[in-house]
N, C-alpha and C positions, 0 to 999 in steps of 0.2 A: 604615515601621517601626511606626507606630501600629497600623496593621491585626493585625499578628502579634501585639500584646500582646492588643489585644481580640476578637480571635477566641478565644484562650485564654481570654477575663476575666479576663485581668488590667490593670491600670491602667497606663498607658504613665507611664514617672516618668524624667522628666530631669533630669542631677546636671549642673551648670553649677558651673566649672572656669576659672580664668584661660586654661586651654588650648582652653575653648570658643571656636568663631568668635565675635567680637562681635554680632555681629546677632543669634542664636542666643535670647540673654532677650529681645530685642525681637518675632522670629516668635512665640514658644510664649505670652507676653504676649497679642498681636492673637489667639492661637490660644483663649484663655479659659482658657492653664494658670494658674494663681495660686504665688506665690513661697514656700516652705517653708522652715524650718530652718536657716537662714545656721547657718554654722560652720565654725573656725577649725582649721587644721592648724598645729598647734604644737610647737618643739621645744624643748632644753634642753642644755646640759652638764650630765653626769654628776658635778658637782663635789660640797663636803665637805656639802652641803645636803642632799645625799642619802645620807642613814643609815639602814641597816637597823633597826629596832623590835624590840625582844624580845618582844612579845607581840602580832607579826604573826606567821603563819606562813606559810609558801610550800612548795609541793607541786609534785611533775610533775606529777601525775593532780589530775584534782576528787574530792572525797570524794562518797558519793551527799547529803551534810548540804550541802557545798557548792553539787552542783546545785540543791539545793530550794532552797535560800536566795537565787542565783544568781536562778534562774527567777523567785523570788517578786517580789525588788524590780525585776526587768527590765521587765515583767512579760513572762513567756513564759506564754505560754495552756498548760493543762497538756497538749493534744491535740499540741502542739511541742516535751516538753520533750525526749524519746528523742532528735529529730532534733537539738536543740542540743545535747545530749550526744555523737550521733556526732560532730558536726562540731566540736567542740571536741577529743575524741579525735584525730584526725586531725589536725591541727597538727602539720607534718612542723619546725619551727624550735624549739629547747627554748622550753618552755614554764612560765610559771611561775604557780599558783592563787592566791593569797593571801586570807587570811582573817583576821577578829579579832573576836574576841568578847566579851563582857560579861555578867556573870552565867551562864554557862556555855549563853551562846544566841548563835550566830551573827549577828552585827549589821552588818559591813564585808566586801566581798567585791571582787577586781579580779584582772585578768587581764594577765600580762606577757609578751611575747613576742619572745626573742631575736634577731636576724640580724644577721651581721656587726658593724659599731661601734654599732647601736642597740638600742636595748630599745625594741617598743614597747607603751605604754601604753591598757587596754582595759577599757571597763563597769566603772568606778570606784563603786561602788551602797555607798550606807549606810541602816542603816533608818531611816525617819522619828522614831524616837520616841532615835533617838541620834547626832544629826545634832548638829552645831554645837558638836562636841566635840575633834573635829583628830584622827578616823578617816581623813577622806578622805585627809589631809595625810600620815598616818605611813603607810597603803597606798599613796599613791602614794612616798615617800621610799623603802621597802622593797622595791618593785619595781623603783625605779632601781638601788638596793644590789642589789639582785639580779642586776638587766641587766649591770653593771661587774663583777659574779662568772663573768658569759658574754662577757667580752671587749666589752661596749655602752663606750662613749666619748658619748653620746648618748641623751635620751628624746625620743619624741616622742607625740603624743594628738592627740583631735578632738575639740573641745570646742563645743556650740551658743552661738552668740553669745549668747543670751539668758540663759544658765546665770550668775546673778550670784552663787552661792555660790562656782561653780570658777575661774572667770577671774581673780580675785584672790587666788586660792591657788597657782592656776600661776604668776601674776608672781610670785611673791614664791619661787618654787623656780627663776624664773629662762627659763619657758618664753615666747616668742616667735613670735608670729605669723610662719608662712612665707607659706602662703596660705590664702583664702577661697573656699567654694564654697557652693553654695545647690541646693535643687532647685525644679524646675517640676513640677506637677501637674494633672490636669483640674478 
């Protein structure tokens, strides 16, 4: 499996899953991969915590003000942003943009995505210079509001364990640890 990556050049990257064999981080370990990015799959009821914001909005489509803003705090290299616009386009499950701004400049941005009883929750991005304001908190609320408009009974997100502004904003919206996964790299 390695071969095939780096005959491409690309980097062979392995996502480690409770459903990994166990041995599985002990090989890639002895092998010189090093451990990346712990992070939590997390879920929620869709309960009364979760209220739509009037001064979010939600869209199918992305605006093209969206993507750039989108791309900025992602960061998306600008040579990728066409391609993260198709593939955002393409999201066959409704979909919802959300955005909120300040001073008439896009500043909070995230991404909802319906299926069946859940909504899920994706690239929750506020700008640095208007963080710690309770953006992230009313885009994520509004996107559940949203999700419970498409039939969600359910959110769920992936959040990097290390993320110490989000993991205390999802408790308290009620979100819970399902599981944990990590990746291995050369």
């Amino acid at each position: 499996m390695e071969a095939a990556y780096i005959e491409r050049g690309l980097p062979p990257i392995w996502r480690l899953t409770p459903l990994a064999p166990p041995e599985a981080d002990q090989v890639l370990a002895a092998r010189g991969y090093r451990r990346i990015d712990e992070s939590h799959v997390q879920r929620a009821p869709l309960d009364d915590r979760f209220a739509a914001d009037p001064e979010v909005t939600i869209a199918p489509a992305p605006s093209p003000q969206w993507l750039a803003g989108f791309a900025e705090l992602s960061p998306v290299a600008p040579a990728h942003r066409e391609t993260m616009a198709r593939m955002l386009s393409r999201i066959a499950a409704p979909v919802g943009f959300a955005q909120v701004e300040q001073a008439g400049r896009l500043v909070g941005f995230a991404l909802g995505v319906a299926e069946d009883d859940h909504v899920g929750l994706f690239d929750v991005l506020v700008a640095p210079a208007a963080r710690r304001q309770g953006l992230a908190r009313r885009l994520t609320q509004s996107i559940g509001a949203w999700g419970r408009g498409h039939g969600a009974r359910f959110a769920y997100l992936q959040v990097v364990a290390t993320n110490a502004a989000a993991l205390p904003l999802y408790a308290t919206l009620g979100f819970e640890t399902v599981y944990s996964y990590a990746y291995r790299v050369p």
